[in-house]
C-alpha positions in Angstrom: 85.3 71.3 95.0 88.8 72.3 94.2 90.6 74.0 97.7 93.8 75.5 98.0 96.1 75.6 100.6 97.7 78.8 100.6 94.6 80.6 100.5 92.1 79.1 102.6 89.7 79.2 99.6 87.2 76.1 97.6 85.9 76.7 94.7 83.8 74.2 92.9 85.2 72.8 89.5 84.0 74.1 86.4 82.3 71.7 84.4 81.7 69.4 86.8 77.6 68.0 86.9 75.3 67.7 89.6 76.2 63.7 90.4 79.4 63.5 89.2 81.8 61.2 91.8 85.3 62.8 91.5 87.6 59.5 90.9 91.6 61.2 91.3 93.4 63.3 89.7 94.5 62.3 85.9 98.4 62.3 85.9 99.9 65.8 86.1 97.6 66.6 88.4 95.4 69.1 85.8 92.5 67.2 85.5 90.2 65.0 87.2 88.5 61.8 86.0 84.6 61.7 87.2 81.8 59.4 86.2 77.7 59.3 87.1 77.0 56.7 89.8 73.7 55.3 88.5 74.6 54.7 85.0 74.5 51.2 83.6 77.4 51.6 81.9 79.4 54.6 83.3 81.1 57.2 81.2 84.2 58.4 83.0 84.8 62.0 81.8 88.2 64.2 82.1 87.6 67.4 83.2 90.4 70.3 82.8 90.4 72.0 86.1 91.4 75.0 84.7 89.4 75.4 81.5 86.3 73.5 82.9 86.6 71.7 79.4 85.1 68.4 80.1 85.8 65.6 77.5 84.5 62.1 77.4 87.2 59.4 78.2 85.9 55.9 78.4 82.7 53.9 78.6 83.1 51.1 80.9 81.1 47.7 79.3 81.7 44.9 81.8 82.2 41.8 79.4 79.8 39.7 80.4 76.3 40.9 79.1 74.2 39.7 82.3 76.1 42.3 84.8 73.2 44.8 85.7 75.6 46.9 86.9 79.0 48.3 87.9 79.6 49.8 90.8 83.1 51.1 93.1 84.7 51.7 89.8 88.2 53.4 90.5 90.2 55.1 87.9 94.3 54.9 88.4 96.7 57.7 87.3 97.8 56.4 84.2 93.8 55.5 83.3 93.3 52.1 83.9 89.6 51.4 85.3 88.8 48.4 87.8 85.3 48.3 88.9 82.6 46.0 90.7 79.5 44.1 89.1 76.7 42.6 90.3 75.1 39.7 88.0 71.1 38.4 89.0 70.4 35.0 88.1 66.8 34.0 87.5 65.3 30.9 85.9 61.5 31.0 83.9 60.0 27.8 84.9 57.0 26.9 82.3 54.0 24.7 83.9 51.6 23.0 81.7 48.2 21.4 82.2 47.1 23.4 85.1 43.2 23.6 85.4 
């Protein structure tokens, strides 16, 4: 949603989608960086406020290919991404001979 303060009024912003997490506002305060929470690798959009135009910005691919996940990513003014991971371990043990 997208409130003012000199009218009491919210509006919700055009071209956001239904899931979208609203990270901060881009610098210049025009548009907003948003991204879907249950995507492997999230796609943080920019979204013109005013327009609605939404354009894709980044992907984010952790580096290390056993990372199921990200998660609490945060997006900083200027566009720089930091996010969580989580990584599952498992082992595949073989047994032989069993009768």
């Amino acid at each position: 949603m997208v409130c003012t303060v000199a009218t009491p009024a919210c509006r919700p912003v055009p071209g956001a989608k239904a899931g979208d997490v609203g990270e901060r506002w881009a610098s210049g305060n025009q548009s907003l960086f948003v991204h879907q929470l249950q995507r492997e690798q999230p796609q943080v959009d920019r979204i013109d406020v005013a327009s609605g135009r939404r354009t894709a910005w980044k992907t984010v691919r952790p580096l290390n290919p056993a990372v199921c996940g990200a998660y609490a990513l945060m997006v900083s003014p200027d566009g720089t991404v930091a996010y969580g991971y989580r990584a599952d371990a498992s082992q595949l043990y073989t047994i032989k001979g069993l009768k």
